[in-house]
N, C-alpha and C positions, 0 to 999 in steps of 0.2 A: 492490557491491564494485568497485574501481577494478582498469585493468587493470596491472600490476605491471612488463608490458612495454614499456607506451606509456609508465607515468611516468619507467621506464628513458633511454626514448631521448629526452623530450622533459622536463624537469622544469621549466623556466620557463612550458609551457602547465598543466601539471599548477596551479601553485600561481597561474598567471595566474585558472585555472577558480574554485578557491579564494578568491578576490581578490573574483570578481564575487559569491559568497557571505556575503562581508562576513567570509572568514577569513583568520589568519592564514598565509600560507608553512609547507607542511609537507615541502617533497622533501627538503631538502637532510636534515630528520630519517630519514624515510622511508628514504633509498637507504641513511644509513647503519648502520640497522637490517640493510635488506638486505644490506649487504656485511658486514657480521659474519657474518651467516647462510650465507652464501655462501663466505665465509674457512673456516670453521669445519668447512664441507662437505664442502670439499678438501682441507684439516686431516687430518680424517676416515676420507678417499677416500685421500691418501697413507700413512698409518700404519697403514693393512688392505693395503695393496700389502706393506708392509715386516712387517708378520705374516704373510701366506701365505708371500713369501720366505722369511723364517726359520724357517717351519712346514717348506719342505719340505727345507731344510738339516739340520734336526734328525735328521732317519734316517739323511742320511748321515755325518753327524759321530758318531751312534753307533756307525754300520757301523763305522766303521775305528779305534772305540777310542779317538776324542779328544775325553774326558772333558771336558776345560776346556771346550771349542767346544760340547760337547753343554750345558753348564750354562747355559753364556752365551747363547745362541741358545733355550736354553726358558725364562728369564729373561726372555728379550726379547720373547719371543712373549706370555707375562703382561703385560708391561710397556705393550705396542703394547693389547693387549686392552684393559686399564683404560683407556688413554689416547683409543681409540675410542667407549667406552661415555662418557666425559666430555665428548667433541669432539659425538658427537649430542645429546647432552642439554642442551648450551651450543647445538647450533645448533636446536634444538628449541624450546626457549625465546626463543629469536629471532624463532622461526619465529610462534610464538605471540603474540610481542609485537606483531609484524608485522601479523599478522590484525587484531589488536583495535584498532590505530591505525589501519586501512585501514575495518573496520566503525565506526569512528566519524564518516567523513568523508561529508559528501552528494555525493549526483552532481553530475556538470558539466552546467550548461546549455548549452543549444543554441545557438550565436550566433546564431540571432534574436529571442530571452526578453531580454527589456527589462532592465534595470540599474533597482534601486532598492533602497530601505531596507525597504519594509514597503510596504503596500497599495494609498497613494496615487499607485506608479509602475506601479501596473496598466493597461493599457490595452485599451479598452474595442472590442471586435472588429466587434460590431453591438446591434441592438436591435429584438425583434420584441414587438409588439401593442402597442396604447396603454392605460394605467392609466386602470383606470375613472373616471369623474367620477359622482361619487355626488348626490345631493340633500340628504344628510346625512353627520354625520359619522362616517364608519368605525369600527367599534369592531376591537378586540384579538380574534386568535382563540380568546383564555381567557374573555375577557367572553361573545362568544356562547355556545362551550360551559358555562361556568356557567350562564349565565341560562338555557340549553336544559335543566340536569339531567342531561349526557352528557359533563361532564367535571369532573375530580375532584381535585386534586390534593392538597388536606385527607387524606381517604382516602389517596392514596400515599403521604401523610407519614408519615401512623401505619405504616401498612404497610412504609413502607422507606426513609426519610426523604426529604430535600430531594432535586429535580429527576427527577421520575418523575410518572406522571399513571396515574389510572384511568378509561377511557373506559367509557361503556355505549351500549347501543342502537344506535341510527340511526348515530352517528361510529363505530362500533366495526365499523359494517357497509360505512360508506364508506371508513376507513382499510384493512379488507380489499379493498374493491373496486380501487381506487388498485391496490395492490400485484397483484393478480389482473391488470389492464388490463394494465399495465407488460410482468407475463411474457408473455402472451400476445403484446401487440405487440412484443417481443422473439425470441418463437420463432416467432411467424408472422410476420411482416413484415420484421423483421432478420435472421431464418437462426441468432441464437444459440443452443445447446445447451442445455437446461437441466438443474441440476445442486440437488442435495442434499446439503448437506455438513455434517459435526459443526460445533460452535461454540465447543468443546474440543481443543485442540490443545497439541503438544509444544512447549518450547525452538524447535527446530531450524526449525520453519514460521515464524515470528515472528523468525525471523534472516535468513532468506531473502527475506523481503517487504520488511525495514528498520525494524521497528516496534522488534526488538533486536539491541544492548543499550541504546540511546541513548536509549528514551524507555519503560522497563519501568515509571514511576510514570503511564504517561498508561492502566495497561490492569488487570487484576482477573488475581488468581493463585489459583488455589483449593491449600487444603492439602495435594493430592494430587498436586500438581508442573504440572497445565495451567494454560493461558490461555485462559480466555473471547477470543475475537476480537473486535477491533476493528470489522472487515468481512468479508465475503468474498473479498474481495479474498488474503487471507491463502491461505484453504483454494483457493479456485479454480488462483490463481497455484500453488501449491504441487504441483498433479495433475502440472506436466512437473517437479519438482525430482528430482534424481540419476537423471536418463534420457536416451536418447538415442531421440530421436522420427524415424521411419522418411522414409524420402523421401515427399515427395508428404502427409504428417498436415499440415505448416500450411496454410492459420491456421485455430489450435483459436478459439473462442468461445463463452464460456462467460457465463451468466448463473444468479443465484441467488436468494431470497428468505429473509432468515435475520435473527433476531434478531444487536444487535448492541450492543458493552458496550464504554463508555470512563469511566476514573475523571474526566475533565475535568479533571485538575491544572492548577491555573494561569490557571483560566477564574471564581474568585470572584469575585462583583458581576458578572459579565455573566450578562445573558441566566438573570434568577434568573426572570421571569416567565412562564410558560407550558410550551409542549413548544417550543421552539426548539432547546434545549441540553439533553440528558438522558442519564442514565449508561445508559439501556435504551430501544433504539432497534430501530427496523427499517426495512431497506435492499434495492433491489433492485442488487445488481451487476451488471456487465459487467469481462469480462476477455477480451485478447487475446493470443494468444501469437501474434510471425509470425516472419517472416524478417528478416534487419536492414534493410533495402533499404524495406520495407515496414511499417516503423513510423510514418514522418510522414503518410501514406495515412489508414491504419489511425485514427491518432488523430482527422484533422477523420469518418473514419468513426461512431468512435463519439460524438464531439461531438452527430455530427446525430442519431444515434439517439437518445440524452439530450433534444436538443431538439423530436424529434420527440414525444416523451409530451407535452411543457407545448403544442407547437401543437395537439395534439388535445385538448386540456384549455380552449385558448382561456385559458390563463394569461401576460400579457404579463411577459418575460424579456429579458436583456440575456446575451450570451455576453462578455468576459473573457479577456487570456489575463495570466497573473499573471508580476509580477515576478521578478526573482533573489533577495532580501530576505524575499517571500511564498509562495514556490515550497515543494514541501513535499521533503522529506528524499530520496527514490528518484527525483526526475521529473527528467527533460532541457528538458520541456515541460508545462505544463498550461494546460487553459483550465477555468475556471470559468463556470458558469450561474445566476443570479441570478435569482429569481423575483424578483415586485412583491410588498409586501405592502401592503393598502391601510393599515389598521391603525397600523403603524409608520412608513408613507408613506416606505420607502425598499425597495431592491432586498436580498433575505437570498439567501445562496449556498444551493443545492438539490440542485447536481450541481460536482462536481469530476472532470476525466476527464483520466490523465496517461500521457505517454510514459516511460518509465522506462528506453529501450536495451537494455543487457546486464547494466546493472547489477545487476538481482537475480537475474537467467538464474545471473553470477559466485557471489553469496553461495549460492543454489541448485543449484548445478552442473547446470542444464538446458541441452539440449543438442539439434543436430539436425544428419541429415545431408543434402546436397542428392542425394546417389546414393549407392549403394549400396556402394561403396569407397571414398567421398572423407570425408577427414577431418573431426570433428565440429566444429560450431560451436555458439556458445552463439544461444539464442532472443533474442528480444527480447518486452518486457511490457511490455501497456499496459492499467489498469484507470481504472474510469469507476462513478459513484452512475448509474443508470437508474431509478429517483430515489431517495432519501430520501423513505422514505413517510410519516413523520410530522410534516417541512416540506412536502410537498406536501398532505398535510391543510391544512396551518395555510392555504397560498397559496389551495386550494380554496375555505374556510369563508370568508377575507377576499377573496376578489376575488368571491363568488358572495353574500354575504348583498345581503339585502333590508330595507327600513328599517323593517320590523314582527318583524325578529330571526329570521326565517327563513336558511336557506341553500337556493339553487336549484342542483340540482344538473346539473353538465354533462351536453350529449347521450351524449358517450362512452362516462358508467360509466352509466347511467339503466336497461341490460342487467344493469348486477352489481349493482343496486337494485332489482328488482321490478318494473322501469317506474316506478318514482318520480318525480319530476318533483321534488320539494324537500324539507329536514326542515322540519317546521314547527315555530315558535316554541316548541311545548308539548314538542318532539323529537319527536313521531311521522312517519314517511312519508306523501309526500302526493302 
């Protein structure tokens, strides 16, 4: 949510911000939402002034017997009454419209988020490890796990149709390892919190993060009025919403490990082959809540935490920080992480990690005080993939296979495997 005061005093920046989003000019609609609202307020505010007036005229125009004055003056007092009950309800609906044209607008980038149309004006921040050179040639991480017997997607069809996989065995025990590694070097090595959270939530959580009202076809409603989550991101973000968090609590850090559910609208014909793109997914999160000063810190913070799982992975990746055109709907800032995949012989995004300001602190009403008298301020929020554990399978399976169809598996997880050393071609541990 935008701040209602700055677009006040500055609306040429407000809709300049807009501009770099590739939208059209909204202040001059905006303010004059506002100033009905605002009209209407004081409207309001003076026709309850002029009812108490005449409220407390009325005892004494009866006291002394003057009938007319007594009629007129509680005529009027009726009169001011409907007339106030009218005036809130026109500025009420104002007030409403207001909100729903302010939740439909994206954040302002940060002037230093690059200006573009879409993806090609991303620009490329670094690039660590070099992509294997193989003796042959690479296969798809669906070709291995079929020909292993450890991956299924036939089976998930019947079962629940198009873009869903059923894994067994050996993958089923390295996509758990992956996620296990993650938290661990998350809450030991990063200092994040770790958190358990539903994966069912209200309206209200899913307004406050930005996923609504603007994009309710990209997510699953069940009949009972929740939403399956997106991310964690949702729920984690959500633990500071309608509070005011104590001096001295930031920065909270939170990470989590939770299934996660997107209907993919708008994503047909891509990414039909494999687990790249799937409506059931699983993610580790990162979320920060800090102080505003301490958001641009905060984010190359958790950047490197992101990056630091694929360096211990020995996975080569390129870090990104995206356009204004490619930027996603709450961020001020984001950089993206791009694993290699051998396979596809190009870079797939793995981790997205964004600065998001106040803007959802506003839709959220989260809040914090720096001492213990001084006025509240809104938080700032910045969430981060600490991976995506089922692109960081696919990055594992194609950057670590071997030319007889095995997968060797990294030193890292080789602890959450038994001591394994690889799957081997038939899928057994080896």
């Amino acid at each position: 949510m935008h701040d209602l005061r700055l677009l006040r005093e500055d609306p040429a920046a407000f809709d300049a911000a807009l501009a770099r989003r590739g939208l059209a000019p909204a202040a001059e609609r905006l303010l004059a939402i506002d100033a009905a609202r605002r009209t209407r307020i004081a409207a309001a505010e003076a026709a309850l002034a002029e009812r108490n007036a005449a409220s407390r005229e009325v005892g004494a125009a009866k006291a002394r017997g003057d009938d007319a004055e007594f009629e007129r003056l509680r005529a009027l007092v009726a009169e001011k009454k409907d007339e106030i009950a009218r005036l809130e309800a026109e500025a009420k609906a104002e007030d409403a419209r207001l909100t729903d044209e302010l939740l439909a607008l994206p954040n302002a980038p940060l002037p230093d988020v690059p200006d573009g149309p879409d993806e090609t004006a991303n620009v490329e921040l670094r690039r660590r490890g070099a992509p294997p050179a193989f003796p042959f040639a690479p296969r798809q991480h669906f070709e291995l796990g079929e020909a292993m017997g450890l991956m299924d997607f036939d089976a998930a069809a019947r079962l629940s149709g198009a873009r869903f996989v059923v894994l067994k065995g050996a993958l089923v025990r390295l996509h758990r390892a992956l996620a296990q590694f993650m938290l661990d070097t998350h809450v030991d090595r990063n200092g994040l919190t770790e958190v358990w959270t539903p994966v069912l939530v209200r309206d209200e959580a899913l307004v406050g993060t930005g996923q609504l009202p603007k994009f309710a076809e990209d997510l699953y409603r069940t009949e009972q009025g929740w939403w399956l989550i997106p991310t964690a991101e949702v729920t984690l973000t959500n633990l500071a919403a309608g509070g005011i968090l104590a001096p001295g609590a930031l920065p909270l850090r939170y990470t989590a490990w939770t299934q996660c559910f997107r209907s993919e609208a708008g994503s047909a014909g891509k990414d039909v082959r494999g687990m790249l793109r799937q409506h059931q997914f699983e993610k580790v999160e990162m979320v920060s809540i800090v102080a505003p000063e301490d958001g641009p810190a905060e984010l190359e913070r958790m950047t490197a935490c992101a990056e630091g799982i694929l360096d211990a992975l020995e996975i080569p990746y390129r870090t990104i920080v995206l356009c204004t055109g490619d930027m996603g709907f709450g961020a001020r800032r984001t950089h993206d992480i791009e694993a290699w995949l051998p396979g596809q012989d190009t870079y797939r995004e793995i981790s997205s990690v964004s600065l998001c300001g106040d803007f959802q602190a506003r839709r959220m009403n989260a809040r914090f005080r720096r001492e213990e008298q001084a006025r509240p301020e809104f938080v700032h929020t910045l969430n981060g993939s600490g991976l995506a554990v089922g692109r960081c399978l696919i990055a594992v399976m194609e950057n670590y296979q071997q030319a007889d169809g095995s997968i060797a598996i990294p030193a890292a997880l080789s602890p959450y495997m038994k001591g394994a050393k690889r799957i081997a071609p038939d899928g057994s541990l080896a």
